[in-house]
C-alpha positions in Angstrom: 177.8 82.5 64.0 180.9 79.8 64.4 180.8 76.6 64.0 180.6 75.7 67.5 177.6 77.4 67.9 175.9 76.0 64.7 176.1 72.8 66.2 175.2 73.3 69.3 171.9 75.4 68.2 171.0 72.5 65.4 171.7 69.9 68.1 169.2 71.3 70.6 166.9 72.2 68.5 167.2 68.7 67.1 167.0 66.9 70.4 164.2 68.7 71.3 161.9 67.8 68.2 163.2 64.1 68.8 161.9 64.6 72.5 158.7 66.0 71.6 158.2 63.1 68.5 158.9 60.7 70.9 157.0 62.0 74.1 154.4 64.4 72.9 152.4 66.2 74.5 155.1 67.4 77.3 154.2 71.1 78.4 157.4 73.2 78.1 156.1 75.3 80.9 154.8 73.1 83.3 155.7 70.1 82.1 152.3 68.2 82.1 150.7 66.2 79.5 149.2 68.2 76.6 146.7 67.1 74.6 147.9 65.0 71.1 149.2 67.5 68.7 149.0 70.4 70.9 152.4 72.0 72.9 150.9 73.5 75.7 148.7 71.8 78.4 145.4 72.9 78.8 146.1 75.0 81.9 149.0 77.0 80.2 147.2 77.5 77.1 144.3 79.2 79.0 146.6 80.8 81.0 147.8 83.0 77.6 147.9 86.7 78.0 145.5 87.2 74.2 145.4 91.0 73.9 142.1 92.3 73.3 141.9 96.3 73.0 145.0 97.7 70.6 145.6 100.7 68.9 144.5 99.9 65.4 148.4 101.7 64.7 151.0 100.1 66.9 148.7 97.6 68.7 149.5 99.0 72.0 147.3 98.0 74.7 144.1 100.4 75.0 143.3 101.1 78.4 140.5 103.5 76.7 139.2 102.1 73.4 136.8 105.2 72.9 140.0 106.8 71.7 139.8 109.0 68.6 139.8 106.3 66.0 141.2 103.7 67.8 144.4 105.2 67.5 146.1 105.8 70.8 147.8 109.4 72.1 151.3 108.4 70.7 150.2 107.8 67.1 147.6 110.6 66.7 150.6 112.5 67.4 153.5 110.9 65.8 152.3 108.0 62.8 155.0 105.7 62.7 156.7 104.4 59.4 154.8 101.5 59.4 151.3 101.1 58.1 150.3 98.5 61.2 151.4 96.7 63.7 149.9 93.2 64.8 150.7 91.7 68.2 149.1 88.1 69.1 149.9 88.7 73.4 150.6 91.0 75.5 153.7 90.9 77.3 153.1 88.8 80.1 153.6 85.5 82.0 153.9 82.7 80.5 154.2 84.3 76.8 157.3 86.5 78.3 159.1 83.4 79.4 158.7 81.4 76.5 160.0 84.9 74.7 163.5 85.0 77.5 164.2 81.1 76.9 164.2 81.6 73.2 166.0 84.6 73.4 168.4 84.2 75.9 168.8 80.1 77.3 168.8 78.9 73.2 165.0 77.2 73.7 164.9 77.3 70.1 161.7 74.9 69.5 160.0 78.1 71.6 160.0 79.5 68.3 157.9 76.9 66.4 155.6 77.0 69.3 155.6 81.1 69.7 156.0 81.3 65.6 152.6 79.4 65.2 150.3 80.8 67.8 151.9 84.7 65.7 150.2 83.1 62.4 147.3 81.9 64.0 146.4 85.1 65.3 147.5 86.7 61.6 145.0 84.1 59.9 141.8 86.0 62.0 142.8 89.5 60.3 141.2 90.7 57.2 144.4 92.0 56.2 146.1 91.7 52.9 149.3 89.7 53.1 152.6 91.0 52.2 155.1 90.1 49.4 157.8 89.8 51.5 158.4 88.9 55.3 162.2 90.8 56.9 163.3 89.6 60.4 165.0 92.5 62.3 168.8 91.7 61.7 170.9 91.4 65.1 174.6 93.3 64.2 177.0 90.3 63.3 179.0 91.4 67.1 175.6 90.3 68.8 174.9 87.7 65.8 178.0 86.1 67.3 177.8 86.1 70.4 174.1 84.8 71.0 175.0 82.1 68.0 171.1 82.8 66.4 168.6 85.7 65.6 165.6 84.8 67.6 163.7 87.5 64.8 164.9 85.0 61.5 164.0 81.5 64.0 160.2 83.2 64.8 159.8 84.1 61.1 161.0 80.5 59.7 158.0 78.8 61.5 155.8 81.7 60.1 157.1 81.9 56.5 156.2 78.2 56.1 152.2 78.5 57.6 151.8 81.4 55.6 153.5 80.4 52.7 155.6 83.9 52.3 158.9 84.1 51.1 161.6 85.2 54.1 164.3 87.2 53.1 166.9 87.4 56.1 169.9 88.7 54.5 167.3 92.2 53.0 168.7 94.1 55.7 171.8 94.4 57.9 172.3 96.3 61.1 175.4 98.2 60.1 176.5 99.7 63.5 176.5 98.2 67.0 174.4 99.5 69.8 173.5 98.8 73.5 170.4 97.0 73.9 167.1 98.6 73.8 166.1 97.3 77.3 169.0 98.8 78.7 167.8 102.4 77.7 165.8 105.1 79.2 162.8 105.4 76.9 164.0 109.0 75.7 167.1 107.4 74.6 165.9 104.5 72.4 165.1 106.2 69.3 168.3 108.0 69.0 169.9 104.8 70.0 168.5 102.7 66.6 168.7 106.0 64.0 170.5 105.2 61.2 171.6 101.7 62.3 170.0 99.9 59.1 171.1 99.2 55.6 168.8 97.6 53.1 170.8 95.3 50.9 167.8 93.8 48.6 165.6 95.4 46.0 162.1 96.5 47.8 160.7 99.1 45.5 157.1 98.7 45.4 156.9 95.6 47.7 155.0 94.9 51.0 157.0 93.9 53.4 156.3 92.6 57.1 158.9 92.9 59.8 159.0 90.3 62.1 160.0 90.1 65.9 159.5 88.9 69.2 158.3 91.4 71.4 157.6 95.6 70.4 157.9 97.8 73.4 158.7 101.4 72.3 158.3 100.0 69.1 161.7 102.7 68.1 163.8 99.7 66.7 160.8 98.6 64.4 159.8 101.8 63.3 163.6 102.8 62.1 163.7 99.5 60.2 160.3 100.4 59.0 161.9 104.1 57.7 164.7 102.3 56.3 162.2 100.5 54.0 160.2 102.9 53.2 162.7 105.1 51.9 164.2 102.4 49.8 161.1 101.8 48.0 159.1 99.6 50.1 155.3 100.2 49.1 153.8 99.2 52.6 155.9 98.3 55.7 153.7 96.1 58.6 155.2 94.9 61.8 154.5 91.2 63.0 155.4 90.6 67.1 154.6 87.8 69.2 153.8 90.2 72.2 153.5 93.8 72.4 154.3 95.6 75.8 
């Protein structure tokens, strides 16, 4: 990231906390009032696309929860390297554009507000909680050029609620590749094989890797490999939405 970008990034993100200290309760996707303490209006917050039936695997929407185990077709077949994934939304409007803003128009305080609805959907799970949380690294051409990893800004929020330790720098993405979107689904697992390094000791740790949104879930589950065969005892996956 340059310097230019730094500043820019810690001065929006800045102005934007100011804003919202000093006018709260200002909807970011309507622009209404909110209620005191809350960042959403009423009408937005109802609006949220909560999933409901997921594979218990890769939390992919169930269109058929009688499915043998509540595993769907794709994981019956094929377990990925990950133990579980957990997904608080689907992707949909208005979750999706809170997701593009962050991602792509430097919205960064998106990812306080996406970041905390993630853990407050993690605090209703029985689950154990991992040593370790991972964002998935962005290669440092895309690093930058986008000037932040919207993974490392979703985690930051999410590190803090649950009291985790974040470890950013555990992995790098050692070779550049087109984005997944941009792919043919029978082209985005090749596309992410082998693009990982782990950098930090993992042997026997749980780790959860964090993101925004899991659609063929290929770039999660090679990180997830990557882990594994470094050590890792138990590899979960942590989204906002799941498509």
């Amino acid at each position: 990231m340059t310097l230019k970008n730094k500043l820019f990034a810690s001065s929006t993100h800045f102005r934007k906390n100011l804003q919202h200290w000093l006018l709260p309760g200002n909807c970011p996707l309507c622009a209404a009032r909110a209620p005191r303490g809350r960042d959403l209006c009423p009408d937005c917050e109802r609006s949220l696309p909560y999933l409901s039936a997921v594979c218990r695997r890769c939390a992919a929407p169930f269109h058929h929860p009688e499915a043998s185990g509540g595993h769907c077709g794709r994981c019956q077949k094929q377990p990925p390297a990950f133990a579980r994934a957990e997904a608080a939304f689907e992707y949909a409007p208005p979750v999706s554009q809170l997701i593009q803003d962050l991602k792509y128009h430097r919205q960064l305080y998106n990812a306080r507000i996406l970041g905390q609805y993630l853990a407050a959907h993690l605090e209703t799970r029985n689950h154990q909680l991992p040593d370790v949380m991972v964002p998935v690294p962005l290669h440092p051409a895309r690093l930058r050029e986008r000037g932040y990893n919207q993974a490392l800004e979703l985690a930051r929020p999410l590190a803090r609620r649950l009291q985790l330790p974040l470890k950013p720098g555990a992995v790098r993405r050692i070779r550049a590749t087109p984005p997944q979107t941009q792919l043919p689904r029978k082209l985005r697992e090749k596309n992410v094989r082998g693009v990982f390094r782990v950098d930090t000791d993992v042997e026997r740790l749980r780790v959860a890797i964090v993101d925004d949104v899991m659609t063929s879930g290929h770039t999660v589950n090679a990180l997830a490999a990557c882990l594994r065969k470094a050590g890792a005892a138990e590899v979960v996956v942590w989204v906002v939405a799941r498509a």
